[in-house]
SEVO-353182 format. One record per residue: x, y, z of N, C-alpha, C in turn. Coordinates in pm, 1 decimal. Layout:
% SEVO-353182
n.u_n.v_n.w_ca.u_ca.v_ca.w_c.u_c.v_c.w
X_Y_Z_X_Y_Z_X_Y_Z
...
//
This chain:
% SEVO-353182
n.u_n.v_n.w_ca.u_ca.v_ca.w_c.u_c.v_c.w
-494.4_-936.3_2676.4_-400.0_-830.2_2637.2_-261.9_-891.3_2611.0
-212.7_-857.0_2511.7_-51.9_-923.1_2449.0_16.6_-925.4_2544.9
125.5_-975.5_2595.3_187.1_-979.7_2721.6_366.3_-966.0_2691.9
455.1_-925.8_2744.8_595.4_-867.8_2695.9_653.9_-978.2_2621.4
636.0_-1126.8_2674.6_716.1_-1210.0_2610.8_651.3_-1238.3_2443.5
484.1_-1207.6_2475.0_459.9_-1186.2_2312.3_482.0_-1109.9_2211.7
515.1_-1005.1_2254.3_563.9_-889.3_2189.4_675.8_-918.2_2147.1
781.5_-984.2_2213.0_911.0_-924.0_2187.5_899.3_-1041.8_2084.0
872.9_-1164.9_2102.2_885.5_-1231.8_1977.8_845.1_-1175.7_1840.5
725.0_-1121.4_1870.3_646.5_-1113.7_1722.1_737.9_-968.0_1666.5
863.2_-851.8_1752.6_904.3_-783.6_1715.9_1035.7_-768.0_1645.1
1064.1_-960.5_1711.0_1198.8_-1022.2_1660.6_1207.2_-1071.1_1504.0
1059.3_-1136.6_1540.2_988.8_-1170.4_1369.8_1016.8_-1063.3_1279.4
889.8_-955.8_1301.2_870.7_-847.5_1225.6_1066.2_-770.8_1178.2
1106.4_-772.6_1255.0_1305.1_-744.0_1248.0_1372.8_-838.2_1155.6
1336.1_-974.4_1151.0_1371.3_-1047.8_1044.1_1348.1_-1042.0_926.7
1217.3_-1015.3_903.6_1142.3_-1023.1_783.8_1235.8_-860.0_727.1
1226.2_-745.0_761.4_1280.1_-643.9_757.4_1468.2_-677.6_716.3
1495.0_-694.3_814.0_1631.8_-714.5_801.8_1685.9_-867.3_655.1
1607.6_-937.4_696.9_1709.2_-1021.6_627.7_1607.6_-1080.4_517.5
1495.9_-1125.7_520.5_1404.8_-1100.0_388.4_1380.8_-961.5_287.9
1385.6_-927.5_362.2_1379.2_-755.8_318.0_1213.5_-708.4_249.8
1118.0_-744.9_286.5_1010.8_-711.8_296.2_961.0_-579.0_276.2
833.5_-550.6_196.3_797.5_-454.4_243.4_749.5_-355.1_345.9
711.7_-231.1_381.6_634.5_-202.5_493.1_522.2_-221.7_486.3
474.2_-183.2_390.2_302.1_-277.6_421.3_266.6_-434.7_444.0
395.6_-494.9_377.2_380.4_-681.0_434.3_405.7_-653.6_608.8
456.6_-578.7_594.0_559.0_-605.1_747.4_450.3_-530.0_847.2
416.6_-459.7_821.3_285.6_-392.5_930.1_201.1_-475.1_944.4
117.1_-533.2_781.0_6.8_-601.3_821.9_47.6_-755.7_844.5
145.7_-841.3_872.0_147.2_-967.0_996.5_188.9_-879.2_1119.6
248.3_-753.6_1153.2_262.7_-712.5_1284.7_111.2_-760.4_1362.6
27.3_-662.7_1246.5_-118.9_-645.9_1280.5_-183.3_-766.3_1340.3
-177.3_-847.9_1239.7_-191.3_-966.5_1214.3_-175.2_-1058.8_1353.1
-55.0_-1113.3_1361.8_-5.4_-1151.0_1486.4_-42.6_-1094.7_1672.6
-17.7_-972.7_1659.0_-88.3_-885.0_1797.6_-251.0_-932.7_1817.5
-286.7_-882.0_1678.6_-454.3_-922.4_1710.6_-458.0_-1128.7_1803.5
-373.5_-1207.3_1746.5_-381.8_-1331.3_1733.4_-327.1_-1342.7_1876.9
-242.4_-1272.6_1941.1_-202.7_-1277.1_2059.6_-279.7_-1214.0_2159.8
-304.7_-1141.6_2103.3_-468.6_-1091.3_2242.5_-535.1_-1203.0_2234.8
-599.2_-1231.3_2150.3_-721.7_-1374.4_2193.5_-641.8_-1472.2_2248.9
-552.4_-1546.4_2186.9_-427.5_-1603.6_2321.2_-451.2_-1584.5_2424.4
-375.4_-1475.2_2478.4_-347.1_-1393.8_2614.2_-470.0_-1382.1_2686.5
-569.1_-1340.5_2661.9_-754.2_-1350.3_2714.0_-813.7_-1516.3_2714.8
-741.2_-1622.1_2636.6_-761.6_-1773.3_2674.2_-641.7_-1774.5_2756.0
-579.0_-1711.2_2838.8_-501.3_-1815.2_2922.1_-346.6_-1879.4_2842.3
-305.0_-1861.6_2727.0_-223.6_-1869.9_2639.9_-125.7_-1750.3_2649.4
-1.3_-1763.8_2741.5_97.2_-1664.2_2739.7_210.0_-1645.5_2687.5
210.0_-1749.9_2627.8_353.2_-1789.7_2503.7_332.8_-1880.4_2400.6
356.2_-1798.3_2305.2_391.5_-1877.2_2137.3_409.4_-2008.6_2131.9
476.1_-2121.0_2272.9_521.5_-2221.7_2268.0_402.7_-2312.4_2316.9
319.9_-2256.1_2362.5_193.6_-2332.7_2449.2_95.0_-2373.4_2329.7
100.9_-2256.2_2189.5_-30.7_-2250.2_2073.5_-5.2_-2412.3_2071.8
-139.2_-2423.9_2051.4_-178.8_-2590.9_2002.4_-196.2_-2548.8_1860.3
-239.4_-2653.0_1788.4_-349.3_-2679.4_1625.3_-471.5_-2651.6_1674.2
-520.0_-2684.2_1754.5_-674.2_-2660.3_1800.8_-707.5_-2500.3_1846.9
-559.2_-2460.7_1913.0_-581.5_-2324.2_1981.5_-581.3_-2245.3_1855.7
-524.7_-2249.1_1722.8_-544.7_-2184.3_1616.0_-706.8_-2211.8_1544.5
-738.1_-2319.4_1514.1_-834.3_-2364.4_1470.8_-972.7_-2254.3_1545.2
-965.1_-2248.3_1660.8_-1000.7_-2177.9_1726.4_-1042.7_-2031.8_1716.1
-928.0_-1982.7_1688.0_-886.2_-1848.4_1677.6_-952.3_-1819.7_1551.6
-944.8_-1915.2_1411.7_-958.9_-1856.1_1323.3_-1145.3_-1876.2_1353.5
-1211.0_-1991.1_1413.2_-1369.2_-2021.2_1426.9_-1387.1_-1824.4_1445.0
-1314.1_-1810.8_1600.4_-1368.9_-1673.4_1606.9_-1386.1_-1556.7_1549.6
-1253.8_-1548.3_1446.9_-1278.8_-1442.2_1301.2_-1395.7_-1416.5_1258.2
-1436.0_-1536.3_1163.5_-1517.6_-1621.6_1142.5_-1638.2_-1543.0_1203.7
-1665.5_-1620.9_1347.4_-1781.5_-1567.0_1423.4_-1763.4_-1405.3_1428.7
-1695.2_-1344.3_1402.3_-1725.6_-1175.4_1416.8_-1694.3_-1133.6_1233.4
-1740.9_-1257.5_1199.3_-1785.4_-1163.6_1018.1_-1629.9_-1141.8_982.8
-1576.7_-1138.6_998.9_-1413.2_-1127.5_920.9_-1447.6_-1221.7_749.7
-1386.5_-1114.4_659.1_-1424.8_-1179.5_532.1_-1286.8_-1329.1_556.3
-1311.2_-1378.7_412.5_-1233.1_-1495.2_394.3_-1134.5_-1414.1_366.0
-1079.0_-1321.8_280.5_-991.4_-1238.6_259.9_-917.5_-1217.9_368.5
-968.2_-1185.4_460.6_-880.9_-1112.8_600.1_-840.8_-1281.2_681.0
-908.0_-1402.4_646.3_-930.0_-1501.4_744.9_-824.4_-1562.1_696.9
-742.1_-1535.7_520.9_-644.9_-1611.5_441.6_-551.9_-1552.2_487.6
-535.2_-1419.0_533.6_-406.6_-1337.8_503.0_-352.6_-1332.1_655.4
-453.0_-1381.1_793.1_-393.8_-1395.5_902.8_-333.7_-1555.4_927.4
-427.0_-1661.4_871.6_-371.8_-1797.3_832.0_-168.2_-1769.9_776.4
-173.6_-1679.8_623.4_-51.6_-1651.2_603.6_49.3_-1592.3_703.8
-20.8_-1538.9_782.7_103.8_-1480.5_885.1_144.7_-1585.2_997.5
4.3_-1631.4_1056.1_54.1_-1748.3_1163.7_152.8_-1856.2_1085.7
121.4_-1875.9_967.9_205.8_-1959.4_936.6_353.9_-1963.7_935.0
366.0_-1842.4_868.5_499.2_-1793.5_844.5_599.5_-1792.7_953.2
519.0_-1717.2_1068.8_537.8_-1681.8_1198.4_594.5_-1813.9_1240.4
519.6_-1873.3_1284.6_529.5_-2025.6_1352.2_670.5_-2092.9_1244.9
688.2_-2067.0_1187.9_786.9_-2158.1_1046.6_938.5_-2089.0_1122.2
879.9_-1973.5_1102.2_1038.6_-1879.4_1186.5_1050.1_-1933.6_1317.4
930.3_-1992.8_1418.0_978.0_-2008.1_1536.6_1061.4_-2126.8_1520.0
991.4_-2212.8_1442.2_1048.8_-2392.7_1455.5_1200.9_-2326.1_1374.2
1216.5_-2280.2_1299.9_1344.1_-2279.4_1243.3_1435.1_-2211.3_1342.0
1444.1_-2119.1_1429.2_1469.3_-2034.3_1540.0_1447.1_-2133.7_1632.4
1447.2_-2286.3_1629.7_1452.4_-2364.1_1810.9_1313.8_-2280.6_1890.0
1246.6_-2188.6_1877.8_1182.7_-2151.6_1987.6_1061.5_-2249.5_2014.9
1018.3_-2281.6_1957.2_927.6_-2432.3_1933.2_925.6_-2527.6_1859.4
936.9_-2635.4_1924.7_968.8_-2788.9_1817.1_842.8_-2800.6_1770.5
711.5_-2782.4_1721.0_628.1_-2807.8_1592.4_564.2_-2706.9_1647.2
552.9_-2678.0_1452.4_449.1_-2603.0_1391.9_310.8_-2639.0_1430.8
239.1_-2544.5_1515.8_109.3_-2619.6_1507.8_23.7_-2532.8_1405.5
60.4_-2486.1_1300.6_19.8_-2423.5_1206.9_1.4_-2481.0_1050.9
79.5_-2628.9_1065.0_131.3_-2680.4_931.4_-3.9_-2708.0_848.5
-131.9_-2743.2_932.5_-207.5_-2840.6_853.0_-340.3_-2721.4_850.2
-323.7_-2605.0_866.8_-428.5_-2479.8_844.9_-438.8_-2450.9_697.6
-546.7_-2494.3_650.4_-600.3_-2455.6_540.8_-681.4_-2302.9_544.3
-618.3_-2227.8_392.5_-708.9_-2075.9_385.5_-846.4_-2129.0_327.5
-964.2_-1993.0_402.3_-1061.1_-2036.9_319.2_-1074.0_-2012.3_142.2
-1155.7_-2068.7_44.0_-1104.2_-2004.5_-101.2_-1181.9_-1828.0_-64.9
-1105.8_-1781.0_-150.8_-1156.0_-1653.3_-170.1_-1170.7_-1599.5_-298.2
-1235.1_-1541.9_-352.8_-1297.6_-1528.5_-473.2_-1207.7_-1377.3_-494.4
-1153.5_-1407.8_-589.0_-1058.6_-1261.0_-654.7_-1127.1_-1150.1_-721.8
-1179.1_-1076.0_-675.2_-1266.0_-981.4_-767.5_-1147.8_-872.4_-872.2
-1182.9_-887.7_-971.1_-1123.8_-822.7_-1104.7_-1094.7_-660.6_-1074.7
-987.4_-591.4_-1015.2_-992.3_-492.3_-962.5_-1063.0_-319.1_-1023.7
-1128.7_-234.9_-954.4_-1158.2_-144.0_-1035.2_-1066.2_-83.0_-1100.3
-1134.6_-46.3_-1239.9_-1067.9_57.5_-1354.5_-1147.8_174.0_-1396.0
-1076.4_309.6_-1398.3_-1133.3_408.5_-1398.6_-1104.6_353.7_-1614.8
-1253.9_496.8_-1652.0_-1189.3_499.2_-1785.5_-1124.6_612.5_-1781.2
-1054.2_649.2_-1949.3_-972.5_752.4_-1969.1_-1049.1_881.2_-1942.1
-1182.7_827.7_-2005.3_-1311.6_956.9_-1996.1_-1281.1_1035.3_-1821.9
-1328.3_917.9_-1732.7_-1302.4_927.1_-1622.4_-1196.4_990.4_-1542.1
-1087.6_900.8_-1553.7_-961.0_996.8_-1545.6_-933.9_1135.3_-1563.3
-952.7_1176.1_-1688.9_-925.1_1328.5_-1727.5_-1052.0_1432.8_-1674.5
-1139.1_1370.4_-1652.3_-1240.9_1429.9_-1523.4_-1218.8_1468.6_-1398.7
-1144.1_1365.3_-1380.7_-1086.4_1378.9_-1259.1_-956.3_1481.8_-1244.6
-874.7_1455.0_-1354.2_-801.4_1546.2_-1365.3_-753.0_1680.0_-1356.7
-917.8_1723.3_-1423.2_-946.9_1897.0_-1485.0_-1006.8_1950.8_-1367.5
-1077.7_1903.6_-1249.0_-1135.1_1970.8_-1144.2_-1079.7_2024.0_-1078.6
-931.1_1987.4_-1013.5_-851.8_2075.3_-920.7_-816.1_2215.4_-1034.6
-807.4_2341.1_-944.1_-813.9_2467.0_-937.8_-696.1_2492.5_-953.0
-576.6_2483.8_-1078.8_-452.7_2498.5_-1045.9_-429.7_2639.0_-1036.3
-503.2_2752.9_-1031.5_-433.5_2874.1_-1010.3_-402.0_2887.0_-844.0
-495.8_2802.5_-756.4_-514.5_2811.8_-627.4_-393.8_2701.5_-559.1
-319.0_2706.8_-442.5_-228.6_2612.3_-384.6_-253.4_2486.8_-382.8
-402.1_2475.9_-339.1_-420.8_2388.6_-291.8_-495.4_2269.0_-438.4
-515.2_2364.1_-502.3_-564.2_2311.4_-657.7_-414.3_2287.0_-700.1
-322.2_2336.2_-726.8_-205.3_2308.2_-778.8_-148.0_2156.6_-740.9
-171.1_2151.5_-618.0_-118.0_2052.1_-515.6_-161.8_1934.9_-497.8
-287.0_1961.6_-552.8_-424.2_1824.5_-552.8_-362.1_1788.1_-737.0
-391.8_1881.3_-814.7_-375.6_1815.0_-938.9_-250.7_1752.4_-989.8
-87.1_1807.0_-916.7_16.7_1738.8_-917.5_6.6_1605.5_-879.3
-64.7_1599.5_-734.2_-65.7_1493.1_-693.7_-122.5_1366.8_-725.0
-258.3_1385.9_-763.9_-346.4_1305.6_-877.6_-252.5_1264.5_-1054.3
-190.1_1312.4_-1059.8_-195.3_1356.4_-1198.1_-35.7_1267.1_-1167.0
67.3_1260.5_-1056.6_154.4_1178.1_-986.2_77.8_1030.9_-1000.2
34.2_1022.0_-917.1_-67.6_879.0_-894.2_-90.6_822.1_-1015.0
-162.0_879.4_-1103.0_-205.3_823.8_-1225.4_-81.0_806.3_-1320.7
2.5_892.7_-1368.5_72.6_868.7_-1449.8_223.3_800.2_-1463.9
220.9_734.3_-1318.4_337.2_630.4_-1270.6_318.2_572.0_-1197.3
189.3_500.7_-1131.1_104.0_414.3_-1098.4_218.3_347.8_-963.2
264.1_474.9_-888.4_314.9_431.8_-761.3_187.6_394.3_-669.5
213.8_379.2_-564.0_136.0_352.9_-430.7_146.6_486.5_-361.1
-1.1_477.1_-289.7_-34.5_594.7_-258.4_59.3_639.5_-109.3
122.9_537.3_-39.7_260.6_517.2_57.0_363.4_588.9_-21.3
386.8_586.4_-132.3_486.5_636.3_-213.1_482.9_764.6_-219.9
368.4_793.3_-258.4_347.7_888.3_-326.1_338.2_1040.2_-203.1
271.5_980.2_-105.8_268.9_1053.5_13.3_467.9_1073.7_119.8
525.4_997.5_67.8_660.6_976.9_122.2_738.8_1017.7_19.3
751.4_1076.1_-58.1_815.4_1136.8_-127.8_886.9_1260.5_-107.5
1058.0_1276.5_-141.8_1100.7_1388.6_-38.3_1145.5_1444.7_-169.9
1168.7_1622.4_-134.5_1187.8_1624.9_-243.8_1330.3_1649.2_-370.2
1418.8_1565.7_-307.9_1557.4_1505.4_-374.3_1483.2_1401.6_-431.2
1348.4_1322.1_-423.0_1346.7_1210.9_-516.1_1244.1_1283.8_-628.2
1285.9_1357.5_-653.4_1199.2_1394.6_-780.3_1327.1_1491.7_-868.9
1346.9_1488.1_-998.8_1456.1_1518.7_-1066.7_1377.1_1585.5_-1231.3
1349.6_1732.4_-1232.4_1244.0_1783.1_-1354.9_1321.5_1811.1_-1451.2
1490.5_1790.9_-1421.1_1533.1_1806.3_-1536.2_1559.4_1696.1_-1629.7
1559.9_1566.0_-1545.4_1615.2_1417.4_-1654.1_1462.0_1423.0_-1641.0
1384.5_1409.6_-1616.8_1228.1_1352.8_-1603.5_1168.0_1244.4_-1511.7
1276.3_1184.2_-1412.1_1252.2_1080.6_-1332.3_1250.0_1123.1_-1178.5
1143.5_1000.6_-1163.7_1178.8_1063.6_-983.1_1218.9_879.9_-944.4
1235.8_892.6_-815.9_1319.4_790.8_-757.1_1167.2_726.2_-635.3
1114.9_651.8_-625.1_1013.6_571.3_-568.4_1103.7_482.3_-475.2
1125.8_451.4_-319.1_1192.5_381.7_-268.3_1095.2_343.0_-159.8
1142.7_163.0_-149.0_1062.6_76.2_-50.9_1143.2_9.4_71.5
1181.4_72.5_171.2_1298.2_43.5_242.2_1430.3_52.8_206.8
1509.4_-66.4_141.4_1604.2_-87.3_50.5_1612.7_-103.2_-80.1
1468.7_-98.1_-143.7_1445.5_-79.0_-310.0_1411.4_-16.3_-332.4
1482.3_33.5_-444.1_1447.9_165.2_-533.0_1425.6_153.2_-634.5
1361.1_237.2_-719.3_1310.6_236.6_-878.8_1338.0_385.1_-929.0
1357.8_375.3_-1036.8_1332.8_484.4_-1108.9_1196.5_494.9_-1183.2
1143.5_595.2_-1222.5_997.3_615.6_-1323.6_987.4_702.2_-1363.0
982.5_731.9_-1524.7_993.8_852.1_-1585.3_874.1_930.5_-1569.5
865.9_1062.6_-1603.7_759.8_1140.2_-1615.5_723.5_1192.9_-1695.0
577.1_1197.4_-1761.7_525.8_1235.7_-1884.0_565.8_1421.2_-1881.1
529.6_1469.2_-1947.2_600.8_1618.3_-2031.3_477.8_1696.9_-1919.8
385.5_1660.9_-1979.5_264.8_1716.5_-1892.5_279.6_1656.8_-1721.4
298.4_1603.2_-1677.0_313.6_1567.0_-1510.7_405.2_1661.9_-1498.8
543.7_1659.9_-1508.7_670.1_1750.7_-1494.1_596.3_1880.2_-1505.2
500.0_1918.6_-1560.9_463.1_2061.0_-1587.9_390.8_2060.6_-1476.8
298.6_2020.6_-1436.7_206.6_2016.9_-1306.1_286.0_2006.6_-1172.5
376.8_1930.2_-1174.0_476.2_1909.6_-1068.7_561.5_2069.3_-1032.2
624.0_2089.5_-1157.2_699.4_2239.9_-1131.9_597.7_2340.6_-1118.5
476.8_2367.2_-1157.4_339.8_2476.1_-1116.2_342.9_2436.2_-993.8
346.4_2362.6_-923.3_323.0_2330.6_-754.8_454.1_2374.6_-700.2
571.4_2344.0_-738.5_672.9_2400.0_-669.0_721.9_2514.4_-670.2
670.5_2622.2_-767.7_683.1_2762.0_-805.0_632.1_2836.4_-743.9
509.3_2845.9_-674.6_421.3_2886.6_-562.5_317.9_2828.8_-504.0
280.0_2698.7_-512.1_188.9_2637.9_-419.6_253.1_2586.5_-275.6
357.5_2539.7_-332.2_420.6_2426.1_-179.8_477.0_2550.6_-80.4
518.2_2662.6_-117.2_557.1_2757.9_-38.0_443.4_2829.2_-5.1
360.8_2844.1_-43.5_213.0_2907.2_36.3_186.8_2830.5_120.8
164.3_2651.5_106.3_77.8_2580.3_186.8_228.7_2579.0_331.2
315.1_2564.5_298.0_427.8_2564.7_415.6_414.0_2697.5_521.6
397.8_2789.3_452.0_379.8_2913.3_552.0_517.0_2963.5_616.7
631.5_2925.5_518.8_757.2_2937.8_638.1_773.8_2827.9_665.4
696.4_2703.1_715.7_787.8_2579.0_764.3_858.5_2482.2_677.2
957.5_2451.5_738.9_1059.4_2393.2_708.9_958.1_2196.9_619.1
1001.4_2136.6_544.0_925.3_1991.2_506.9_1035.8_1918.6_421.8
1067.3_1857.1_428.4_1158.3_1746.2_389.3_1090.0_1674.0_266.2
944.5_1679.3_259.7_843.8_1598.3_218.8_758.2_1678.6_73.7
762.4_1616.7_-58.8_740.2_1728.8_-126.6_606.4_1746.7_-137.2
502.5_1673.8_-64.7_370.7_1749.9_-61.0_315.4_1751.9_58.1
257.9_1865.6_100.6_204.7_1897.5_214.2_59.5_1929.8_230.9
-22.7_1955.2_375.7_-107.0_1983.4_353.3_-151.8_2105.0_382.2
-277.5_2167.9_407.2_-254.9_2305.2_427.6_-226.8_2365.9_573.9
-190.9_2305.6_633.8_-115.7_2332.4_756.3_38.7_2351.3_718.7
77.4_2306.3_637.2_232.5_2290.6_660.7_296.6_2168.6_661.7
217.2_2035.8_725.8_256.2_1942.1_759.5_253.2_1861.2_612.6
363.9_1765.8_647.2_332.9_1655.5_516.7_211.5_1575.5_490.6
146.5_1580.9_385.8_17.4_1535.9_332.1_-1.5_1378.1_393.6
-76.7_1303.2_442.9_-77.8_1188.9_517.1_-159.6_1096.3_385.0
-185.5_952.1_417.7_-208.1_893.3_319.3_-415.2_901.2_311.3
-409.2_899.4_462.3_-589.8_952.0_495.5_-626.2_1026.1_464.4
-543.2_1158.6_428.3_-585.9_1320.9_425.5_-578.4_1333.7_211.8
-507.3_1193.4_166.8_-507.8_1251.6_61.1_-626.1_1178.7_-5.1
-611.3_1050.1_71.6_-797.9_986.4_21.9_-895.7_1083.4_44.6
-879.0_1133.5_100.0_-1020.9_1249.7_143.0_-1000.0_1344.3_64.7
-911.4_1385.5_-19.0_-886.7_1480.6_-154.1_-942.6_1412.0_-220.1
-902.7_1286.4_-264.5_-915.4_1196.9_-381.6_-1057.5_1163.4_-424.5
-1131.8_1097.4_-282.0_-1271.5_1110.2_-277.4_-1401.4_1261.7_-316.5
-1352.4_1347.0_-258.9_-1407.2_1455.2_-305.5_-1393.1_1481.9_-452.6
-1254.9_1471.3_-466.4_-1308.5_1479.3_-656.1_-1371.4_1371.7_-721.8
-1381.7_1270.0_-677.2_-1415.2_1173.8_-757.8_-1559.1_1190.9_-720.8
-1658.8_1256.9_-589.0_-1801.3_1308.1_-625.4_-1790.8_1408.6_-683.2
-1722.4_1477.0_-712.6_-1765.0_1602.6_-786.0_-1752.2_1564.1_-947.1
-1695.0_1479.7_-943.6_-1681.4_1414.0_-1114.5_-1765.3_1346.8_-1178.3
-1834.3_1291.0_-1022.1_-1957.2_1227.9_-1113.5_-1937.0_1072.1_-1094.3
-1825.8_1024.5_-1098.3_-1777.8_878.6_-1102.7_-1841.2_806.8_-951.6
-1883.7_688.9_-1031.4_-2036.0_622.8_-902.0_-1913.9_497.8_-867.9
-1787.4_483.8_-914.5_-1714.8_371.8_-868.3_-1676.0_373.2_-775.3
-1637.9_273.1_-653.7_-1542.7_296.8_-566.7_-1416.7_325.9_-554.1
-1417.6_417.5_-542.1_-1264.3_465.1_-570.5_-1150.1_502.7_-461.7
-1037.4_451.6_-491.3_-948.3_460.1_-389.3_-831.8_503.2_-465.3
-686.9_544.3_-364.3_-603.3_596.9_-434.7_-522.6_441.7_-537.6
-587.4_331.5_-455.3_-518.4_200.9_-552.5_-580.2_253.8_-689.5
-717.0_278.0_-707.3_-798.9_262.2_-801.9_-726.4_309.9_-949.4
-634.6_420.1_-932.3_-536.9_524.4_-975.2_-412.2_443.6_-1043.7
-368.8_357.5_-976.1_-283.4_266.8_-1004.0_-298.4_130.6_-1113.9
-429.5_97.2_-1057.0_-504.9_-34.1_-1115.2_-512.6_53.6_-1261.0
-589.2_150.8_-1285.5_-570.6_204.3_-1461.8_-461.6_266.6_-1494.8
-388.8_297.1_-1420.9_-237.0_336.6_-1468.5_-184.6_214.3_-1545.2
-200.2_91.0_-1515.1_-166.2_-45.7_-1573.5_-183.5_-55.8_-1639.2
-364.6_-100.0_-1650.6_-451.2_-143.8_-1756.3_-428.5_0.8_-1923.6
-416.5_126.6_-1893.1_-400.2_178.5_-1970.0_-279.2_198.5_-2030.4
-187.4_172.6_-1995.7_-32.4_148.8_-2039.2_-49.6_40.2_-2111.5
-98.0_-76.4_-2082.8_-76.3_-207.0_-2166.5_-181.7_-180.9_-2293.0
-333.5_-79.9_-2272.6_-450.6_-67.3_-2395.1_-293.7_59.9_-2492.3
-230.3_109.4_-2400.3_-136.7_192.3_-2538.9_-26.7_75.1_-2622.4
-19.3_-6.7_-2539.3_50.0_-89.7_-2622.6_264.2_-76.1_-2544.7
209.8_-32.7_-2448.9_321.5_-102.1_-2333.4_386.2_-197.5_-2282.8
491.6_-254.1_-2302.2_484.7_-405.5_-2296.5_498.6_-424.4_-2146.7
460.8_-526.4_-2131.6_404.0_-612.3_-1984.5_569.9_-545.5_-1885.4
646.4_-634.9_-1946.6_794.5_-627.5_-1850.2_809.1_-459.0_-1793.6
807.1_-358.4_-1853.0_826.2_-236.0_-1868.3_703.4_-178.3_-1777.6
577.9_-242.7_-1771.6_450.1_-195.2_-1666.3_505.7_-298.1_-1544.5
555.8_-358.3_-1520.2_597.4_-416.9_-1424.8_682.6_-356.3_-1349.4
783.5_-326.0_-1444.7_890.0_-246.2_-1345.8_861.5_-128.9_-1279.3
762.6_-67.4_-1354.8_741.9_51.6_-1307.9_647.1_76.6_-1172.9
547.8_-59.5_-1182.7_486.4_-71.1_-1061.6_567.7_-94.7_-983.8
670.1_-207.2_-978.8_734.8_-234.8_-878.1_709.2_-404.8_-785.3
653.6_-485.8_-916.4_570.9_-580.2_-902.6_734.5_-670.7_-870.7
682.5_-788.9_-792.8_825.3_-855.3_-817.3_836.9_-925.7_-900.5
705.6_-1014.4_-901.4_661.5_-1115.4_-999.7_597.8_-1082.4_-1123.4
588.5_-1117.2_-1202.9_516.5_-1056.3_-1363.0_388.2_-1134.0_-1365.6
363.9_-1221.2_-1276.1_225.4_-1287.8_-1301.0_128.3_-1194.3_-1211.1
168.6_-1108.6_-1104.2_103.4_-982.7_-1053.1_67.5_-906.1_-1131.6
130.6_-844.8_-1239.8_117.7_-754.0_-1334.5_15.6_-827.1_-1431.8
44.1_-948.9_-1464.1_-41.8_-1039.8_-1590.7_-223.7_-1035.5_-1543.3
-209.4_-961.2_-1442.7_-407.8_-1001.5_-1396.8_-481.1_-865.7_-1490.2
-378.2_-765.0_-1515.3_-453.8_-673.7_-1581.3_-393.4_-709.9_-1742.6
-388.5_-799.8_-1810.9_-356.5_-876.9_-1943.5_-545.6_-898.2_-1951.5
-557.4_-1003.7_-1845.3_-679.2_-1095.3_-1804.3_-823.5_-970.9_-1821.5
-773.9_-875.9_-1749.0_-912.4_-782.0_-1757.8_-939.7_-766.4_-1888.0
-824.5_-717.5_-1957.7_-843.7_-644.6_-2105.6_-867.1_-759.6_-2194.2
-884.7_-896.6_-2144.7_-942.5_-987.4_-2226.6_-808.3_-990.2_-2349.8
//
């Protein structure tokens, strides 16, 4: 079990990366994750401080991944955190070597991400019930997702000062970064049908900061909207795996088949790098 002096380091970390890298929240959760998990197996060998890890005691750690089926995927991306981690300690005096320096990731094979087609999409589209709240609310929200290819974190955190129906933009923010992203004629129309009488039915009177909710009242969670998302996508027929990324991944790919230029699908994702954005160049051959 993690023990206080492990914690507080890995919370000093996680505060850095935040504060002065300025990171995202999903980088920043998953080495939290990352790290805790790595400090329990520690802490259960007899390992009660960051300063004791050997090269072998990692080597170790990762054999056991490993032995409980952890893909290479998950086995690269905790390698990336110990590393990092350990880099901040030696630079921070808290330990004179890295015993992390000479950890190789395993390769991992990049699978070409799913793409809905357009067919698909607008299937998906037409099923929510917009005369009904909760149809109004599902098809804004879908119809959000797809046509500004935020993250489904985004999209669920959205308050509603960041949405603006008269310029056409809403405001997407990641801690300390913000974006703007315009909105098609048709989204803005689906968006204001939800705020005219859906979001005040599903509220019941309560007060939400948050511009989509669920039918309790409460703000829509990112689990509760996969489980929307999934249901339409059996009722549509679509045999792909589908997730709310999935939404995003053809928001791309179909911006660039209209003839979108790369820089302009970049920004709008929110990519930092343009060679992130360049993998859906690669799909469309």
């Amino acid at each position: 079990m993690i023990n206080a002096i492990q914690e507080s380091a890995i919370e000093e970390y996680i505060s850095y990366l935040h504060n002065e890298r300025e990171t995202s929240y999903n980088t920043e959760i998953s080495y939290e994750r990352d790290l805790k998990k790595a400090a329990d197996y520690f802490a259960e060998n007899e390992i009660c401080d960051f300063c004791q890890v050997t090269e072998t005691n990692l080597h170790s750690y990762l054999l056991y991944l490993e032995g409980n089926h952890k893909s290479a995927a998950t086995v690269s991306r905790s390698i990336a955190s110990l590393r990092s981690f350990f880099q901040y300690l030696v630079r921070n005096q808290r330990i004179q070597k890295d015993p992390s320096e000479n950890l190789k990731p395993p390769r991992v094979e990049k699978k070409a991400p799913e793409i809905l087609t357009v067919d698909e999409v607008d299937r998906l589209l037409s099923l929510p019930d917009r005369r009904t709240a909760k149809g109004a609310r599902d098809r804004a929200m879908l119809q959000l997702l797809y046509t500004t290819g935020m993250r489904v974190s985004e999209l669920v955190h959205l308050k509603m000062d960041d949405v603006d129906l008269d310029t056409g933009y809403l405001t997407c923010s990641d801690h300390d970064r913000e974006r703007r992203i315009p909105l098609e004629q048709g989204t803005r129309i689906v968006v204001e049908e939800y705020l005219d009488f859906a979001r005040m039915q599903l509220l019941k009177g309560k007060e939400c900061l948050y511009l989509f909710c669920n039918c309790s009242g409460t703000p829509m969670s990112r689990q509760g909207f996969w489980k929307v998302l999934k249901s339409y996508a059996v009722e549509a027929g679509i045999e792909k795996d589908i997730t709310p990324h999935t939404m995003r991944h053809s928001f791309a790919a179909h911006q660039l088949q209209k003839g979108t230029d790369l820089r302009s699908v970049q920004q709008m994702l929110g990519h930092a790098d343009i060679s992130t954005t360049q993998i859906y160049t690669r799909i469309l051959g």
